[in-house]
N, C-alpha and C positions, 0 to 999 in steps of 0.2 A: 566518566563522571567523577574521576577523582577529587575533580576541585571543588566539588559543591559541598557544604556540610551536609553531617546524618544526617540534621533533623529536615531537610530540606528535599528529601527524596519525592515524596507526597509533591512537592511544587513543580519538581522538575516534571516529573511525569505529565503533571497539566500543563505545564509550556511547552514540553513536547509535544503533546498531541494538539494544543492551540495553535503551535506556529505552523505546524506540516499540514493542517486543514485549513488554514487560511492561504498559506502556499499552493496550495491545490485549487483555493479559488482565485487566488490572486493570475494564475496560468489561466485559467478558463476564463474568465474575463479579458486577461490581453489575448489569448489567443480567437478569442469571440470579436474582439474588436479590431481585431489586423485582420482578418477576412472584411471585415465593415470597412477599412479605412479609417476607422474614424472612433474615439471613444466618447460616449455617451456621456453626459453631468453627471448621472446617477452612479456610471461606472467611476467616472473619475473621482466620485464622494467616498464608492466603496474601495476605490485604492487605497486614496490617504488612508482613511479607518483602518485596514490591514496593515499598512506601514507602519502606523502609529501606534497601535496594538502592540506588534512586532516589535517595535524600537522600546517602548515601556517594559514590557514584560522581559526582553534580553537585558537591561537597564538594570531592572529588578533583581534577576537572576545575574549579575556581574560579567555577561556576557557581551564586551564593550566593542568586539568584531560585528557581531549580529547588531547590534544596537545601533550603532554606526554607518552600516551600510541600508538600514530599512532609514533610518533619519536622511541622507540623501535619497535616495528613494523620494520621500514625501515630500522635500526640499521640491522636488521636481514639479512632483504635481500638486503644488502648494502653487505655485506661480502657475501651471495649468489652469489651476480651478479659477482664482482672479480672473486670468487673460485666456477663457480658451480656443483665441486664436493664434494664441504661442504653438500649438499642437501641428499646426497646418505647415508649417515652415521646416519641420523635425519629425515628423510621424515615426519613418521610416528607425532614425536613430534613437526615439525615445524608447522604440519597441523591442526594440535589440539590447538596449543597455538594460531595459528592466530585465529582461529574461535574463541576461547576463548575472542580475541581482539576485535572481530566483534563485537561479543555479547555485549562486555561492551560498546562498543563504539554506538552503536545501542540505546540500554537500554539510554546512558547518551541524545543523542539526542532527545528519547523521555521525560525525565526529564526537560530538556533544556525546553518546552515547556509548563510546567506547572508555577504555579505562584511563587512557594517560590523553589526553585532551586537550592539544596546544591548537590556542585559535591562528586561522591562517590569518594573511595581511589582506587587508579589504580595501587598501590606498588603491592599486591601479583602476578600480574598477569606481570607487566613489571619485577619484579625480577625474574621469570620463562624464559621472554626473554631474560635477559642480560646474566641469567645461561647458555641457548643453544645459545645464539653468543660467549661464553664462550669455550664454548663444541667443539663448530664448529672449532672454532679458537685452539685448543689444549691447553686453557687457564687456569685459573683458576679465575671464577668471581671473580670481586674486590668489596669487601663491598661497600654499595652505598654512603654510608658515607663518606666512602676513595675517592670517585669518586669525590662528590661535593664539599670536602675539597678545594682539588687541583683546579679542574676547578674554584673555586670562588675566590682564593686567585689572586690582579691584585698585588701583588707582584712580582709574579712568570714573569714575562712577556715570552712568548714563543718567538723561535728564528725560523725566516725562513735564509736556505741559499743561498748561493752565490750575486750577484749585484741585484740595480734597488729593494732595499728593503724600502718600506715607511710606518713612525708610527702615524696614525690620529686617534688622540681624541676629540672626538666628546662630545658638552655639549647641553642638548632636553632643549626645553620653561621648564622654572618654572613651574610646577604647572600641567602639562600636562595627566599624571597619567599614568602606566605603563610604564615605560620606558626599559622594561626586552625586551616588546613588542615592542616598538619602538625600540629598537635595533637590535629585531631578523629580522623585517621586513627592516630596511637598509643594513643586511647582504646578503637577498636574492636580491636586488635591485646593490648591486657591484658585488656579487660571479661570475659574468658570464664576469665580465674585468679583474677579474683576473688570473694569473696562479698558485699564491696559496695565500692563506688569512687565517686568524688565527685572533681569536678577546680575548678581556679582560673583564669582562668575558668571556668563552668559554662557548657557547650552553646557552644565555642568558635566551631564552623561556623555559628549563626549571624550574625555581623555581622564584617566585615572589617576595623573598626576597631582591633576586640583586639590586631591583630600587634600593634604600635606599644607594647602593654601586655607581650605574654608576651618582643618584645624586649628590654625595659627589667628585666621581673620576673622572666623565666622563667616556667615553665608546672608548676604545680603538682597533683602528682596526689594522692591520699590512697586508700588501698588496706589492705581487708583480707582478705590471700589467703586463699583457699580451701587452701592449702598452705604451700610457701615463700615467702620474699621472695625467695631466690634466682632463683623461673622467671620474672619480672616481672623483673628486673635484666637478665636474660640477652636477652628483650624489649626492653630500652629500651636496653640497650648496643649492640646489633645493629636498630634501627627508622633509617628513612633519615633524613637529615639530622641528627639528634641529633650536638651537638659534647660536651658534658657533659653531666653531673647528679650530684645530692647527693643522700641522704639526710640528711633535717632530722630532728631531737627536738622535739615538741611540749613547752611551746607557744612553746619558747625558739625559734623557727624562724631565727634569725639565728645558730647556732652549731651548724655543722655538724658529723655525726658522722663523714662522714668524705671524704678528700679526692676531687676533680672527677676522675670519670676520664675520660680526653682518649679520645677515638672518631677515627677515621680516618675522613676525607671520602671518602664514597663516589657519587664523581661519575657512573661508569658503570652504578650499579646502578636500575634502571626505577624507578617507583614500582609497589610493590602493590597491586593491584584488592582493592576492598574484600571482592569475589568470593571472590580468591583467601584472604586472609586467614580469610573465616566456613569456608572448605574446609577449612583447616589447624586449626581444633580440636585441643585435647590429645585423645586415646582418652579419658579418663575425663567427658567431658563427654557427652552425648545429642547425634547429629547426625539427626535425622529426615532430614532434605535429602537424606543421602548414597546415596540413590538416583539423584535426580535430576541429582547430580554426575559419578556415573558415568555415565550415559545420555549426558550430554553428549557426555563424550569419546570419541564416537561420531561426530560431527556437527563437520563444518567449514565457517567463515562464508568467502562467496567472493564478493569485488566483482563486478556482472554486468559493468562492463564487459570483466574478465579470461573469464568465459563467452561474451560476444559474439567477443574475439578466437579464443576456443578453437573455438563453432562457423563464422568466416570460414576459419580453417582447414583444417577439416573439409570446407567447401564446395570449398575450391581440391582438397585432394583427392582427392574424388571428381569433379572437373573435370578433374585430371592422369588419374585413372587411369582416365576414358574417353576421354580423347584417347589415349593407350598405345593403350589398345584398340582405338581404330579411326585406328590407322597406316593411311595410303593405302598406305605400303611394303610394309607387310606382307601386303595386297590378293592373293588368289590362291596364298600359300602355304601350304603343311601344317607346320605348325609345333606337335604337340601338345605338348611339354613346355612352352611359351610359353603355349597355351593353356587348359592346367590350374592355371598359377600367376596367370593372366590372374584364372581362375574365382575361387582363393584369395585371391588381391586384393581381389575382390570383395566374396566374402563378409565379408571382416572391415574391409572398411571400411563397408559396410550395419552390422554390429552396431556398429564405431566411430559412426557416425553414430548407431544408436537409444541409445546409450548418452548421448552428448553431451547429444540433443533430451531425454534422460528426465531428467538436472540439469537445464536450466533449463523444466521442467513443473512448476508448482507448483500445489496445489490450489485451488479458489473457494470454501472453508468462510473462508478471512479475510475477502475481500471480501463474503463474506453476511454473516458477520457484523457486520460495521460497519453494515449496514444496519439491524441493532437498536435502535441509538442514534439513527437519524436516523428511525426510525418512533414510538421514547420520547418525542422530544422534541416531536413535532410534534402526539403525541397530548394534551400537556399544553398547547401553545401554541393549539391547535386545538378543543379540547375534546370531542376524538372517541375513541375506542376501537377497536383493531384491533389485531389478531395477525399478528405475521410469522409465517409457515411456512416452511421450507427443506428442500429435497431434493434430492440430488444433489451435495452439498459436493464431495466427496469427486473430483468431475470435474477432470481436470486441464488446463491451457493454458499455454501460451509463457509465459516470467516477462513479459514485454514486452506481450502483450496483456492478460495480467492488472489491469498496473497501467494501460493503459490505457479497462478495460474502470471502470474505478470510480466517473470521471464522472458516465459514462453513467448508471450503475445510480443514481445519488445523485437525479440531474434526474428519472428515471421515479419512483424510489419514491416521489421530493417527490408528483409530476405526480399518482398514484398514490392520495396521501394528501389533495390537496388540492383535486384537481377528480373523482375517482371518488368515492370513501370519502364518502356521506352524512353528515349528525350523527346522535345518537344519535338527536334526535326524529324523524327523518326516515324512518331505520330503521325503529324502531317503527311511524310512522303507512303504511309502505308495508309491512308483514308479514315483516320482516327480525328477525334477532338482532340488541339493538344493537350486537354487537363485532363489527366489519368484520374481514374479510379479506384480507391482501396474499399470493400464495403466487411462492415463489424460489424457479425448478427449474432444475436444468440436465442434459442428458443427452448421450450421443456418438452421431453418427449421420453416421458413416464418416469420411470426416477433418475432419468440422466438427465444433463445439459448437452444442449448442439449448438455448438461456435463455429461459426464460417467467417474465415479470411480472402475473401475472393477479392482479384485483383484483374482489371482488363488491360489486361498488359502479352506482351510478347510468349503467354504461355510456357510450357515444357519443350525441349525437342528430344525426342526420344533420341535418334542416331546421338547427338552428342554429348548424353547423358551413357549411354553406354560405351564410347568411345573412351569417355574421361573415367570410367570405373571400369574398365578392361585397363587402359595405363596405370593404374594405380593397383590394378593386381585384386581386386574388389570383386571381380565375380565369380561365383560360386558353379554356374553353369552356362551351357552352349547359350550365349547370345539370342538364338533362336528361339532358345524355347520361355524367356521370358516377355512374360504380357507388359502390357501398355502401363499398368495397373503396379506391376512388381518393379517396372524402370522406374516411373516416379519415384519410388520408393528407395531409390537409392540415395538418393540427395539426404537421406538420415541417416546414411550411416559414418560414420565415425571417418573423418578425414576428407570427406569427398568434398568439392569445392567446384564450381563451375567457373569461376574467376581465376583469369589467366596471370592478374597483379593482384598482388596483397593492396587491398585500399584500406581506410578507415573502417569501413563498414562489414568488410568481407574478404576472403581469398585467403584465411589459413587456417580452412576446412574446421575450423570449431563454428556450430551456431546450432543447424539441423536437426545433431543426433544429439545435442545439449536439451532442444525443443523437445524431440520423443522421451527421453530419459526422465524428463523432470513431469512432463504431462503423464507417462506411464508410473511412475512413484505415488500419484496420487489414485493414480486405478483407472488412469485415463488410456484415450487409443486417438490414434490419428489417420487419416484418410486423404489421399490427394485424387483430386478432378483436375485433368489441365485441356487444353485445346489449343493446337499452335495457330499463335495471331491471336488467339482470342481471350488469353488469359489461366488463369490458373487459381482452383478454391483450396483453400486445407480445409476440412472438418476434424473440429476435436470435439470428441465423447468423452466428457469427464461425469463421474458419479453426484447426485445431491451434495452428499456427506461419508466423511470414511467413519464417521462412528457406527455409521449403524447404517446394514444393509440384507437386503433380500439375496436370500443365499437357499443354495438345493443341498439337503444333506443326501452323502451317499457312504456304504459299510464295503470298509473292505476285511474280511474275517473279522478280529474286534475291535476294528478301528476304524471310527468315524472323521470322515472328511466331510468340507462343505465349501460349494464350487458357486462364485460370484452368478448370480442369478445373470448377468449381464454379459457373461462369457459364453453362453450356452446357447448354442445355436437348435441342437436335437437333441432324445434320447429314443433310442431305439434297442432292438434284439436281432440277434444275424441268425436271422432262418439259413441263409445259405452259406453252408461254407466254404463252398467255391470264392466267395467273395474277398477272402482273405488269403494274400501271401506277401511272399519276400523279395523285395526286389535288390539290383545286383548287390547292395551295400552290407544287403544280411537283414534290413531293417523289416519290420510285418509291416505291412501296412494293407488297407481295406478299399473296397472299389465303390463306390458309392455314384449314381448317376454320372455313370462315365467319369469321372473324378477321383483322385488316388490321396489319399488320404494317409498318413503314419499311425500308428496305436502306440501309447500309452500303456501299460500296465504298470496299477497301482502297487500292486502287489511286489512284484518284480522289482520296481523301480526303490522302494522303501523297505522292499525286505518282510513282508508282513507275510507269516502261516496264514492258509486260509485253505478249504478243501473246491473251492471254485476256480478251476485255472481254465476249464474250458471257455472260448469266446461264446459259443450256443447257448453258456447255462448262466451268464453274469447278463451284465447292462452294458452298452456302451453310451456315454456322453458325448456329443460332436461340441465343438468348442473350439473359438475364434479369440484369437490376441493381435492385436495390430494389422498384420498383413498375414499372421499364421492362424491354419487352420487343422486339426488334427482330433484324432477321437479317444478319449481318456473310459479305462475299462475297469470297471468296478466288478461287486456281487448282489449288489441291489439298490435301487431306490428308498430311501425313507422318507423325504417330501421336503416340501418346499416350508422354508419359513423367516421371519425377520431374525439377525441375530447383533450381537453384541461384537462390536472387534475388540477385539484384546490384542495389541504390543505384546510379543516373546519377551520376557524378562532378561534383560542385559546380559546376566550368565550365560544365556544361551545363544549371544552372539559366534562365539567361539568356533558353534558346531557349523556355521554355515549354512543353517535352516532357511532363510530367504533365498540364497544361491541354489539352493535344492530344489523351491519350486512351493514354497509354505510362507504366507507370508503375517499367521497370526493367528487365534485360537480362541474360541468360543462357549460358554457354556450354556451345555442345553440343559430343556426341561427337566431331564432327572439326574440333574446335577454331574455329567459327564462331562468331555472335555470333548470339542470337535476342531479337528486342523482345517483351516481356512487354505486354499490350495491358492497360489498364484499364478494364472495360466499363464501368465506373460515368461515367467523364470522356471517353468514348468519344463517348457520346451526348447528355451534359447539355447541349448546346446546339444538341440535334437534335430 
């Protein structure tokens, strides 16, 4: 974002987040209407609006790539809307080249946001649209050359007919800079008092060159109001940067009618969103929109990292106010009216806190969504046929794992579509429909999330899943003694690849163990169901929210630990000690209903005094992380309760404390510190 000035950060940020949700809907709509065949008036009205949005507000922002390729864009479906039986003749290539626009236009936003920010070339892709508005029209495209010739020459002056015809040449502040852009932006500020307008240059926001022209010429408009010339005057006397303007007598345009009226430099007044402008309509004009305008101003856009400070706060808190509450002073007194306002603390910092968590909950209908376009495109690349299905949009999660959850979901649905998902003939010849299946669930099932990717497709095969991670040196033990349950579960591990050729999509063993890594970061676990011929589900378990979670403390001598409520399968005491020994590796491990289990000691493992070594006279905890199951041994229980997570402070990256099996630290009620254990890194090298 180097090229944008200071003061402009505040703008950028809203055309950021304007263009990438309109982008978002602009996908869901083509991709809603290429399953139809066919696109809708309404849809084809909400296009243009998106493009034209889009092309203003990059316009605005000097952004002349993006601006450019959303104006072809609407170019398109500008002749659409007219004639929409152009559509019938092109469906196929209209739908391809938008996406095609999406993409770039997508792509440049994300570029837009790094630091050195050169726009790419958007010619290959808008000469393709001018070619099919070309097409549409029974035309023959006009080289672009020939195009911008004409349009830039202000020789040329264009003619409107009949009466009530007026020509204002407009001259912007010295020194002001784009003025291509100040021009397109006073075009859209009269267009709607006129009944028809025609400017000099024509289509100034396309090329940057112009200033250089409307500094030298002035910017010529040609207008024949729908009313007065006065409400167009009042317009352009009051539009930003405007120093003068005339009106000129045709065709004598060199003798003007009447003198330059000098405008006051209005240095402190913003520019206006193209937004705001289409809001402001005169009343006698049709605003369809004006629904959606008031809805808005309901709705306010909030940077999350002003959310993350707002719930660090909340955490501290409700940290303060159970330290209050459990004063050692206050230990053995009767204190009721202390104790009643103790309770009203309470309570309203619990609804403080569900309020905070309920802003940053945002739903999974975006993120399913997006998964439409990478099942479109993959159907075409691929030559396969499948349906996305989705249920449960409407689930909501942490804005933070949301956006980390997307990855994830991209590598499975590829995974999904490229090693389950048959071909069509394949289908056929095994007694299937040929349109495959992908189905997107998500449901709440108590403070977690459950995401199922289930696909009816060619399922797992065990033999060739262990075949391919025996060649590659991947197994840890005899072939035999692994279950149905632990094969699946090879396909995440680092390097394994079921694809024989590297293709686009797959075959150089990065995807899988990318999926688990980044689903396990956020505190999540994954699960495979397969059935051969019949398909294959993943289930991901990811948590609410990593701020704040239901957690078991437990003491090992005078160190408190506190163990993901969500990891915890048992806790129990070993009456028998037959139950426990070592098997060939040296390892202890525990017999639990025919089942061999490893142990864990805390103590041992982190070095803590403590006079409880005996396994009879401590606790053991049974505890489940992905596909591992093992039992972690403490000295006692202290109880279940919600805590705060706290981040280790960066100095303490160094010690390798997450690598050890800790992945964060807590304060409790009497102002102690308790280590958050992480079962997943607890054990990974046990």
């Amino acid at each position: 974002m180097s090229t944008i000035d200071p003061g402009m950060e505040s703008l950028m940020e809203a055309f950021i987040y304007e263009t990438t949700t309109l982008l978002e809907q602009l996908d869901e709509i083509m991709l809603e209407s290429e399953k139809e065949r066919n696109i809708s008036g309404d849809n084809i009205n909400e296009i243009f609006r998106i493009m034209h949005t889009i092309k203003g507000s990059a316009a605005m922002m000097g952004f002349t790539g993006i601006s450019n390729m959303a104006h072809s864009v609407e170019d398109v479906f500008y002749i659409i809307r007219e004639n929409p039986s152009y559509l019938d003749m092109v469906c196929d290539a209209v739908f391809d080249l938008v996406f095609q626009a999406s993409d770039f236009l997508k792509q440049e936003i994300e570029n837009v946001q790094g630091e050195d920010y050169q726009e790419n070339d958007p010619t290959p892709i808008i000469q393709r649209l001018e070619q099919q508005a070309a097409i549409m029209k029974g035309e023959e495209a006009a080289p672009k050359e020939q195009v911008d010739a004409s349009a830039d020459s202000i020789s040329d002056v264009p003619q409107i007919e009949g009466g009530n015809v007026h020509y204002i040449r407009v001259k912007f502040e010295d020194g002001c800079q784009m003025e291509n852009i100040r021009a397109f932006a006073l075009v859209n500020q009269v267009k709607d008092l006129c009944e028809e307008l025609k400017t000099v240059p024509e289509n100034p926001e396309k090329d940057a060159s112009l200033c250089e022209e409307i500094v030298q010429n002035g910017f010529l408009l040609i207008v024949k109001p729908h009313n007065s010339i006065d409400e167009i005057e009042k317009v352009v006397e009051t539009a930003l940067n405007v120093q003068s303007y005339e009106i000129e007598q045709p065709p004598a345009l060199e003798q003007p009618k009447s003198e330059a009226v000098e405008q006051p430099v209005m240095e402190e007044q913003p520019p206006v969103s193209i937004a705001k402008q289409e809001a402001e309509k005169p009343k006698s004009q049709p605003q369809p929109a004006a629904p959606k305008v008031n809805a808005k101003q309901s709705l306010i856009s909030v940077n999350q990292s002003k959310l993350d400070h707002l719930m660090d706060l909340v955490g501290e808190l409700v940290t303060a106010e159970s330290i209050v509450a459990s004063n050692p002073d206050l230990k053995g007194q009767r204190l009721d009216n202390f104790t009643k306002s103790i309770r009203e603390l309470r309570k309203l910092t619990d609804e403080l806190q569900d309020v905070v968590m309920s802003i940053r909950m945002v739903p999974l209908n975006g993120t399913f969504q997006k998964m439409n376009r990478i099942v479109r495109d993959m159907c075409k690349k691929l030559g396969k046929r499948v349906d996305l299905v989705t249920e449960g949009g409407e689930t909501e999660v942490d804005k933070t794992i949301n956006d980390a959850i997307a990855d994830p979901f991209m590598h499975m649905i590829r995974n999904s579509m490229d090693h389950g998902i048959e071909s069509v003939e394949e289908r056929i010849a095994s007694g299937k429909s040929e349109v495959g299946q992908i189905k997107l669930s998500a449901r709440n099932a108590g403070g977690e999330i459950l995401i199922d990717i289930a696909d009816d497709g060619q399922g797992l095969d065990t033999h060739k899943l262990l075949q391919k991670a025996r060649n590659n040196g991947l197994l840890v033990k005899a072939e035999s003694d692994y279950t149905d349950k632990e094969i699946f579960h090879l396909i995440m591990l680092p390097g394994f690849s079921t694809n024989e050729q590297v293709t686009e999509f797959s075959g150089r063993g990065v995807g899988m163990d990318v999926v688990r890594k980044n689903v396990e970061k956020v505190g999540g676990s994954i699960s495979i169901d397969s059935t051969k011929g019949k398909g294959t589900t993943f289930t991901i378990k990811i948590p609410l929210t990593l701020a704040i979670m239901d957690g078991m403390d437990i003491s090992v001598g005078d160190t408190t630990f506190t163990i993901p409520i969500t990891s915890i399968k048992q806790s129990f005491k070993i009456t028998d000690g037959s139950q426990v020994f070592f098997n060939t590796d040296g390892k202890e491990m525990i017999m639990l209903r025919g089942e061999c289990y490893p142990i864990v000691r805390l103590h041992e493992l982190f070095q803590i005094p403590t006079e409880i070594t005996d396994l009879q006279s401590g606790i053991m905890i049974q505890v489940e992380s992905s596909n591992n199951i093992f039992c972690i041994f403490a000295d006692e229980l202290i109880g279940e309760q919600q805590v705060v997570v706290k981040p280790f402070p960066p100095f303490f990256n160094k010690y390798g404390l997450k690598d050890s099996g800790l992945s964060g630290c807590t304060i409790l009620g009497d102002g102690n510190i308790s280590l958050i254990i992480d079962v997943r890194n607890l054990v990974s090298d046990r």
